[in-house]
N, CA and C of each residue as an Amber inpcrd file, in Angstrom:
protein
   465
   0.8230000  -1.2000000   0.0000000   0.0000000   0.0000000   0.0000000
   0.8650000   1.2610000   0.0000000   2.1090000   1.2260000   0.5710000
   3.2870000   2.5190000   0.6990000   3.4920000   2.6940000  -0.5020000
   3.2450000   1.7330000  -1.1100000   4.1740000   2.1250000  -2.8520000
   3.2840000   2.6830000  -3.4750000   2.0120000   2.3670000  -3.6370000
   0.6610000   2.8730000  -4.0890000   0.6410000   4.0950000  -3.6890000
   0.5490000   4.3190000  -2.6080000   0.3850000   5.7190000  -2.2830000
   1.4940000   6.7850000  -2.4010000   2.6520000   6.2560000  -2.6330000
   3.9910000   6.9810000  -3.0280000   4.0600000   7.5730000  -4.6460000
   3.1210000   6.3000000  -5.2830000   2.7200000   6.6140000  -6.3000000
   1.9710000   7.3720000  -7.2820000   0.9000000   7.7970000  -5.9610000
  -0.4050000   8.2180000  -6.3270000   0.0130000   9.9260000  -6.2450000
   0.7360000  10.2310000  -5.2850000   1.7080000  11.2610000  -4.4260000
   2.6690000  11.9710000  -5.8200000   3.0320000  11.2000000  -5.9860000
   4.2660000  11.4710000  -7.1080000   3.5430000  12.1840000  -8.7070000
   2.4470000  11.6800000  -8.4840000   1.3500000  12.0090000  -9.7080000
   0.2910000  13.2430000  -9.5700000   0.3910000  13.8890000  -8.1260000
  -0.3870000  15.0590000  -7.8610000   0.6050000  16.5880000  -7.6400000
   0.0510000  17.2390000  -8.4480000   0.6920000  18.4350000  -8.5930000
   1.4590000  19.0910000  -7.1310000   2.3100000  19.4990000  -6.9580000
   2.6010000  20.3550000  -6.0170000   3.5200000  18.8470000  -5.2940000
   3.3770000  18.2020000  -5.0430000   3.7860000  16.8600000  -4.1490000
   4.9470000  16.3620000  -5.4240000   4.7310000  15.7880000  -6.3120000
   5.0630000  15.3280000  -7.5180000   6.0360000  14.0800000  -6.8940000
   6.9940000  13.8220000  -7.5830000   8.3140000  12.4430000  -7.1270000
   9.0750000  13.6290000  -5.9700000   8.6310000  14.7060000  -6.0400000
   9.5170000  15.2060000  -4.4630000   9.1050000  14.8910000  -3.1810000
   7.9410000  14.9500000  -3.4960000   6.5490000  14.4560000  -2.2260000
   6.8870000  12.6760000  -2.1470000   6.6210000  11.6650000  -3.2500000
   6.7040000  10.3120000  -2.9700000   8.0340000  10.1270000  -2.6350000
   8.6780000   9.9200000  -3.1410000   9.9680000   9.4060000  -2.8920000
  10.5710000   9.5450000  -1.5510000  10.4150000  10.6170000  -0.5470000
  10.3610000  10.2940000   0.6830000   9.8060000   9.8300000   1.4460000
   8.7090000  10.3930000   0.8080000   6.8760000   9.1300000   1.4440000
   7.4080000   7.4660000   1.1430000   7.9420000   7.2410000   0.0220000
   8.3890000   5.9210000   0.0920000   9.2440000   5.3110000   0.5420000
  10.4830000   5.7810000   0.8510000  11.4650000   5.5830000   1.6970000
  11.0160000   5.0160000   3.2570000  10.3190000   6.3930000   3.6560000
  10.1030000   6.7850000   4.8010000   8.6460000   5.2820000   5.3580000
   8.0680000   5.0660000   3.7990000   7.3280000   3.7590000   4.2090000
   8.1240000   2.5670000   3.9730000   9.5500000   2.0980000   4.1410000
  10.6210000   1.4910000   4.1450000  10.6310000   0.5730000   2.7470000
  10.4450000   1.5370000   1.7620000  10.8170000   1.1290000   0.2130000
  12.1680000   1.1740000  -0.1840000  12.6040000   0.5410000  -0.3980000
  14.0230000   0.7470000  -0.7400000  14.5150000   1.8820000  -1.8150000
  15.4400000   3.0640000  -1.4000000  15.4300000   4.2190000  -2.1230000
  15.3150000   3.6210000  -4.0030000  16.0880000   2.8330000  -4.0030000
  15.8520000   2.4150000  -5.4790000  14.8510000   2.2730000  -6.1350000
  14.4320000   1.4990000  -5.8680000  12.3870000   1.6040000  -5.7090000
  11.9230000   2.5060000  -5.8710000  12.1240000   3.1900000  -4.6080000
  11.4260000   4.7680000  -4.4390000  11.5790000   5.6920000  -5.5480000
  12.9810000   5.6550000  -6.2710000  13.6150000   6.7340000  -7.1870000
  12.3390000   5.8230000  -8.5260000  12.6360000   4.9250000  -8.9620000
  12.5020000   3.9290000  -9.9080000  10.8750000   4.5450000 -10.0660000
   9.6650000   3.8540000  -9.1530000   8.9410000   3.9750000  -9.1900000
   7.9960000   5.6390000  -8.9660000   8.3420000   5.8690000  -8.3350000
   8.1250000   7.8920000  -7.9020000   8.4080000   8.5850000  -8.9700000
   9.6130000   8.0930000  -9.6140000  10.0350000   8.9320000 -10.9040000
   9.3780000   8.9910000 -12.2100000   9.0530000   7.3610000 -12.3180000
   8.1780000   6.8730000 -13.8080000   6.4610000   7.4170000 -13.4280000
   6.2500000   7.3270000 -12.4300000   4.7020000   8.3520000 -11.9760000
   5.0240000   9.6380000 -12.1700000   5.9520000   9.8870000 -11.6680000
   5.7600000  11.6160000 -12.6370000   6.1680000  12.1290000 -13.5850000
   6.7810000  10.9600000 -14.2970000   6.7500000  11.3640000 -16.1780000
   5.3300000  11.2160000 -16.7900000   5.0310000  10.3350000 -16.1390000
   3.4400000   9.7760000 -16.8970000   2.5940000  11.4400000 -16.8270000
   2.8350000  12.4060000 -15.8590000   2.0010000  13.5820000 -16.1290000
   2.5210000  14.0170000 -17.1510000   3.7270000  14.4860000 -17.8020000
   4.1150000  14.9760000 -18.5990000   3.2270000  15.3570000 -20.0460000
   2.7130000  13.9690000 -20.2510000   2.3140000  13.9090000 -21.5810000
   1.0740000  14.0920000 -21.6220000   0.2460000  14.0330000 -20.4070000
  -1.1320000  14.1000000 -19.6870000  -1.0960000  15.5680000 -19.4520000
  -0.1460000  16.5480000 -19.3820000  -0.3230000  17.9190000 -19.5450000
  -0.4270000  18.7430000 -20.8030000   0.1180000  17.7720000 -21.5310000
   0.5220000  18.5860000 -23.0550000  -0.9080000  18.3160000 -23.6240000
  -1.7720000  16.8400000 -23.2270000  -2.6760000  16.3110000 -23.6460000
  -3.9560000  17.8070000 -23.3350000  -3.9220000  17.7540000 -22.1890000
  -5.0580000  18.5440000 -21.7180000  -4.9230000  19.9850000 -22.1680000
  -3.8980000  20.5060000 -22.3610000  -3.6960000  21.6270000 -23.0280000
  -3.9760000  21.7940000 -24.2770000  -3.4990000  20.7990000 -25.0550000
  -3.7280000  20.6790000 -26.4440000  -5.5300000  20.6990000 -26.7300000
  -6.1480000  20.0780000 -25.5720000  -7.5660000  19.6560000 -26.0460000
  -8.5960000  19.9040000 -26.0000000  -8.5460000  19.3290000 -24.1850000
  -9.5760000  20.0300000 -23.1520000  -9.4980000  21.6120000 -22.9240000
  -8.3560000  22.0860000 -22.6340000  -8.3430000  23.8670000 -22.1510000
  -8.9490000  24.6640000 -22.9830000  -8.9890000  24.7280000 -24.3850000
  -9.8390000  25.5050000 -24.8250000 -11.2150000  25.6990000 -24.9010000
 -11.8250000  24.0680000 -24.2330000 -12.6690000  23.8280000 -24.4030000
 -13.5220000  24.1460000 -23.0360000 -12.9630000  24.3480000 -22.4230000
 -12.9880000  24.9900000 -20.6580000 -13.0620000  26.4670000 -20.9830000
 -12.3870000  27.0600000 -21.3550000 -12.1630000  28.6390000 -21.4430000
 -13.6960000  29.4940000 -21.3530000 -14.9110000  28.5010000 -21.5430000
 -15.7730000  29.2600000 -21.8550000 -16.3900000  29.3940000 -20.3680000
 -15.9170000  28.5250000 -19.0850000 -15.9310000  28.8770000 -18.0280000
 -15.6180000  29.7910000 -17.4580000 -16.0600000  30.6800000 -16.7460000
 -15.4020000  32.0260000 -16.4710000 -14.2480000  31.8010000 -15.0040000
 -14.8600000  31.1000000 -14.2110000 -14.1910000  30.6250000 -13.0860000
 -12.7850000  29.5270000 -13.6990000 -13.2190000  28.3940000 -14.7300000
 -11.7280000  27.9320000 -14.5950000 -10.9960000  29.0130000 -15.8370000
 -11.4140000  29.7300000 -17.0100000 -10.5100000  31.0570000 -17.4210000
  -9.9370000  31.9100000 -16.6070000 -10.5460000  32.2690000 -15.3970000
  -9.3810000  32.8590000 -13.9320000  -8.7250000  31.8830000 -13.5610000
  -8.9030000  30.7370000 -13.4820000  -7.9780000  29.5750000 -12.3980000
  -6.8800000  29.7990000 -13.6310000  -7.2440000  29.0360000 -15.0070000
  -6.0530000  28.6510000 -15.5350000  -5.3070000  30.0400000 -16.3850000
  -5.5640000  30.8850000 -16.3430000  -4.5790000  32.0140000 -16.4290000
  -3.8130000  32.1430000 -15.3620000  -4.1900000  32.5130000 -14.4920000
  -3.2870000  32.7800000 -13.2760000  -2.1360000  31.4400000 -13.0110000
  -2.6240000  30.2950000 -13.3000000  -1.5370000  28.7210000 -13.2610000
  -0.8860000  29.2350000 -14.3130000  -1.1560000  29.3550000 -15.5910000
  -0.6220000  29.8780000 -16.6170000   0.3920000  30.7410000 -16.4080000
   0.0110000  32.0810000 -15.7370000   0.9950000  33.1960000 -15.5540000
   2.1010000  32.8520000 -14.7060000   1.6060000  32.0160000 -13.7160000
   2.9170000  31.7630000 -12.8010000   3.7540000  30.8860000 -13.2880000
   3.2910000  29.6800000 -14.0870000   4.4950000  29.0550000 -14.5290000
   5.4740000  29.7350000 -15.2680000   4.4880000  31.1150000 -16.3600000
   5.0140000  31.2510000 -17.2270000   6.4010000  32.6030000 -16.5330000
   6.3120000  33.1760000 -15.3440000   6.7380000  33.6700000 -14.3610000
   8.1390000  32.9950000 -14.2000000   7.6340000  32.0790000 -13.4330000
   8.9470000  30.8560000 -12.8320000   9.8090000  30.6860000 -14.1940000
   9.3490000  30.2260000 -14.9190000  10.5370000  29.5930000 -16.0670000
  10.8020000  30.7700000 -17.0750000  10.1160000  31.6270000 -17.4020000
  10.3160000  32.3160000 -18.3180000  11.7140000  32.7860000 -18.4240000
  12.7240000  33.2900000 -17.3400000  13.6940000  34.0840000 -17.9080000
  15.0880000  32.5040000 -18.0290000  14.5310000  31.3230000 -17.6870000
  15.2630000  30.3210000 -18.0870000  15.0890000  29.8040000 -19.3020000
  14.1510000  29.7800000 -19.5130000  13.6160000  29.1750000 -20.9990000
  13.9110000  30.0480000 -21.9360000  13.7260000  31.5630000 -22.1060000
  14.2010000  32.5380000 -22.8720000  15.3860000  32.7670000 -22.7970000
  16.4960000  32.1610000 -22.1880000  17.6130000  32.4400000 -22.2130000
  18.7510000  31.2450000 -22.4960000  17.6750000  29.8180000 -21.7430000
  18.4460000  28.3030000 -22.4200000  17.6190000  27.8310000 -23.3660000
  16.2290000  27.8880000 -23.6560000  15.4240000  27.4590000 -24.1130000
  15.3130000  26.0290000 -23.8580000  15.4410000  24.6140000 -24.6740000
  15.1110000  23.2400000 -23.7110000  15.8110000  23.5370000 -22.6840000
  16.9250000  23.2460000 -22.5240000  18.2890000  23.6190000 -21.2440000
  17.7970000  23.7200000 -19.8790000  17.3540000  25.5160000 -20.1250000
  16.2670000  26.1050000 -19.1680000  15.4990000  25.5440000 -18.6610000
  14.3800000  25.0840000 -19.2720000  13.3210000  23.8410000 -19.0590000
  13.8230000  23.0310000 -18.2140000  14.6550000  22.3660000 -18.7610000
  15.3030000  21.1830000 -18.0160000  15.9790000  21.3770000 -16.4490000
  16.9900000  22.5230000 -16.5880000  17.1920000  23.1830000 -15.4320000
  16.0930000  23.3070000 -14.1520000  14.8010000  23.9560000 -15.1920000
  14.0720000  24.8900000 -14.2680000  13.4460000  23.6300000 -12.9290000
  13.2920000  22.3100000 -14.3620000  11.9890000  21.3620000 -13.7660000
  13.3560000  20.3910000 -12.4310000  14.5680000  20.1220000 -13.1430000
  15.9000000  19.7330000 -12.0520000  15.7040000  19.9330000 -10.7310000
  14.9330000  21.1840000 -10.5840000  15.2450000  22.4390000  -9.1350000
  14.3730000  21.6130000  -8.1150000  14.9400000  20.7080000  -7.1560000
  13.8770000  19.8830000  -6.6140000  12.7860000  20.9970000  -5.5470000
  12.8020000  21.8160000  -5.8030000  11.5980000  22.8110000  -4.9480000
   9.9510000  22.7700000  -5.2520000   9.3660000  22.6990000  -4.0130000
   7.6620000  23.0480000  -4.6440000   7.3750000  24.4450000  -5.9870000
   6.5020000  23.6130000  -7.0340000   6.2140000  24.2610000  -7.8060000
   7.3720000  24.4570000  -8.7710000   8.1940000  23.7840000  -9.2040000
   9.0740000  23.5300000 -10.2530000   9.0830000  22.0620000 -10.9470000
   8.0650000  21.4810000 -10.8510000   7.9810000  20.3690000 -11.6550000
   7.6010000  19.7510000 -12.9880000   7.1920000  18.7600000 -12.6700000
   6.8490000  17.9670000 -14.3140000   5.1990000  19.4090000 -14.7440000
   4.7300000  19.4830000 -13.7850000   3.0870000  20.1480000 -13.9140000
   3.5510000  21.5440000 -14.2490000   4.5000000  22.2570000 -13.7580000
   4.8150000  23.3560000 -14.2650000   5.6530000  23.7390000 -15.3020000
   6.1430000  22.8880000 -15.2580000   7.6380000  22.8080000 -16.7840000
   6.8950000  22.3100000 -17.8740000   5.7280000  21.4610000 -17.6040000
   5.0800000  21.2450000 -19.3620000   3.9720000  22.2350000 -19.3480000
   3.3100000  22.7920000 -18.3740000   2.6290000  24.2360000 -18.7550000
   3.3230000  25.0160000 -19.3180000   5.2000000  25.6020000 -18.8280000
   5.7010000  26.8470000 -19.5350000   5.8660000  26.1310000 -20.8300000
   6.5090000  24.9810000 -20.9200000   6.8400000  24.7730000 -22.5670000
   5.3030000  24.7200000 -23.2340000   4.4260000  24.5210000 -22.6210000
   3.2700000  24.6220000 -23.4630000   2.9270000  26.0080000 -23.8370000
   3.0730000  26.8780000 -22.8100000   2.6980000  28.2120000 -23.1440000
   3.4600000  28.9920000 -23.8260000   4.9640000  28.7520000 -23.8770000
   6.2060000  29.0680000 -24.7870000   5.9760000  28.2580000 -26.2230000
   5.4140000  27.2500000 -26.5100000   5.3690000  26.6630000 -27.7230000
   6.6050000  25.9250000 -27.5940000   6.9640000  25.2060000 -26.6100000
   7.7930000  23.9440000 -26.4290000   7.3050000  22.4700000 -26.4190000
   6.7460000  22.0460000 -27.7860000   6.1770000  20.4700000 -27.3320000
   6.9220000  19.9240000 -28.2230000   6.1840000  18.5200000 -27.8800000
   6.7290000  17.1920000 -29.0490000   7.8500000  16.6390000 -28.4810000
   8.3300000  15.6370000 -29.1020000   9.1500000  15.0090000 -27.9850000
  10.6840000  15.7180000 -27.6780000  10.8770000  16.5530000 -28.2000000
  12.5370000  17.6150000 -27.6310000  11.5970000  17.9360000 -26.4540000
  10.6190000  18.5050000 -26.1350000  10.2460000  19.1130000 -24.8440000
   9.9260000  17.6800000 -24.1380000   9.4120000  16.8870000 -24.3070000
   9.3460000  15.4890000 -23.3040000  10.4970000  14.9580000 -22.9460000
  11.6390000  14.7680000 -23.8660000  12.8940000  14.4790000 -23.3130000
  13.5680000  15.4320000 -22.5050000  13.6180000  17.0110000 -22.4290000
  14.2190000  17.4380000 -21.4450000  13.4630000  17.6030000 -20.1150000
  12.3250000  17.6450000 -20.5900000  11.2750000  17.3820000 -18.9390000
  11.5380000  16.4340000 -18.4660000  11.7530000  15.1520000 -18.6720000
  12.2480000  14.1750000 -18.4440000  13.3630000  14.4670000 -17.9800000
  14.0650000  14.4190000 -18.1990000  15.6190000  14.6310000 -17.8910000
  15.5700000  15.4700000 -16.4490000  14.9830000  16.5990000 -16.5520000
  14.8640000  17.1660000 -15.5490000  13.6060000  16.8020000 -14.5460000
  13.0640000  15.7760000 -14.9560000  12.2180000  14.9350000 -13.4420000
  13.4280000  13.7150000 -13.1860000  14.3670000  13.7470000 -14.3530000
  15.2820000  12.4630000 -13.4270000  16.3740000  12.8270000 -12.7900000
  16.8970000  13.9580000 -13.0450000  17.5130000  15.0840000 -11.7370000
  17.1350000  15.0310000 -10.6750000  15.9930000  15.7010000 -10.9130000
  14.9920000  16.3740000  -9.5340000  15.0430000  15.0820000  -8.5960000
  14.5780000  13.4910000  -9.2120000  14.1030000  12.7490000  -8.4960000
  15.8510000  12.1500000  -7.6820000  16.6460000  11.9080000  -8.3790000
  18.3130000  11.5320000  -8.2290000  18.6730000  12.4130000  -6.8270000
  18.2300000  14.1550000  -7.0860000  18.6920000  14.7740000  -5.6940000
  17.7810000  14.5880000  -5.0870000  16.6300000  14.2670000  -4.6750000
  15.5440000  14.2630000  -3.6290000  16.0680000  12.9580000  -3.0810000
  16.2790000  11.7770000  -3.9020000  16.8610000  10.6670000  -3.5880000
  17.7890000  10.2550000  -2.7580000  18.8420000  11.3990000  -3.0130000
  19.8600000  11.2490000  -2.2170000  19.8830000  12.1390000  -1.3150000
  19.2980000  13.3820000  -1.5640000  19.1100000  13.8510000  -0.0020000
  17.8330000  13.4460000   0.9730000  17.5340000  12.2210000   0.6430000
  16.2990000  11.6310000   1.9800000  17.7160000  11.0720000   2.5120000
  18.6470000   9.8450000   1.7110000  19.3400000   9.2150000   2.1140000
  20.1160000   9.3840000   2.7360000  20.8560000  10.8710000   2.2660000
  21.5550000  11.4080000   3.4180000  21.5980000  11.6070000   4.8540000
  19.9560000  12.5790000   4.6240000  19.6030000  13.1190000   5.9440000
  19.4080000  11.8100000   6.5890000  18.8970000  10.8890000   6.0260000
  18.6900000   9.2450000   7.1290000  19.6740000   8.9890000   7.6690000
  20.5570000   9.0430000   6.6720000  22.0350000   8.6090000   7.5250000
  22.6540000   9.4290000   8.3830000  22.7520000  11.0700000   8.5830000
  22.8370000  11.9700000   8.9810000  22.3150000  11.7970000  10.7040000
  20.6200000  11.3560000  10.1720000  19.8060000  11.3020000  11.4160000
  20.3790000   9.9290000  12.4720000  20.9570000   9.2640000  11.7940000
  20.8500000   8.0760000  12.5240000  22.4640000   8.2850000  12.9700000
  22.9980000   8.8370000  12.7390000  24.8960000   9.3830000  13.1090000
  24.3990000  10.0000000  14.4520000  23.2100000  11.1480000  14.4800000
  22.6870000  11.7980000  15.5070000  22.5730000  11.3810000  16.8220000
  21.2650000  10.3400000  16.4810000  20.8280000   9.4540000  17.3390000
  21.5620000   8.5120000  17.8720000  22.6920000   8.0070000  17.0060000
  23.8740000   6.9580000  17.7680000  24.6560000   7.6450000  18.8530000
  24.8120000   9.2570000  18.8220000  25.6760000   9.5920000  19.6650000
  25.2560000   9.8820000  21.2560000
């Protein structure tokens, strides 16, 4: 059930493989696992963002309430990444989504390349790339701090 839910975690915005992967650890998954599985759940949004953008969003717009929600998601991604992406273009991207912090992820890095006109698979491979960063340092800094914590507690 830890893995499931590490999983489910890794696949909701804001939480993404930064949120599971300690959730899985921490439910005594073996970090490998944790990286392995946490990581491939939050590529799977990737393409599930480009999808809904491409399809559904315009088709929403005539909502007045989600046309305020998704501008404002819109503006901020386009906020966060903009002076990376305009200056590395994929690179940037890749960089931006790397940054293991809330609100730099797979959900926000395929909104800016969506809203920059970054798709198709050059923009899936560096989103990628940069959810397998992101997930590599979150990875190793649970592992650390575990080991860190437990140096603590021995003394």
């Amino acid at each position: 059930m830890s893995l499931t839910q590490a999983i489910i975690l890794s696949m909701m915005p804001i939480a993404e493989a930064r949120g599971g992967i300690p959730w899985a650890i921490a439910s005594g998954i073996s970090p490998l696992n944790a990286f392995i599985f946490c990581t491939l759940a939050n590529l799977l949004v990737i393409p599930l963002v480009f999808l809904f953008f491409d399809f559904a969003h315009k088709h929403l717009l005539v909502f007045s309430l989600y046309k305020k929600l998704s501008e404002a998601i819109i503006e901020r991604a386009r906020k966060k990444a903009d002076s990376n992406i305009k200056k590395w273009g994929y690179l940037g991207l890749m960089i931006f989504v790397a940054i293991p912090l809330p609100i730099t992820g797979a959900y926000t890095g395929a909104t800016a390349a969506w809203f920059f006109g970054l798709r198709g698979r050059k923009a899936y491979i560096y989103l990628s790339l940069g959810v397998l960063v992101a997930g590599a340092i979150v990875t190793l800094a649970v592992i650390t701090g575990v080991d860190a914590f437990r140096v603590l507690i021995a003394k």
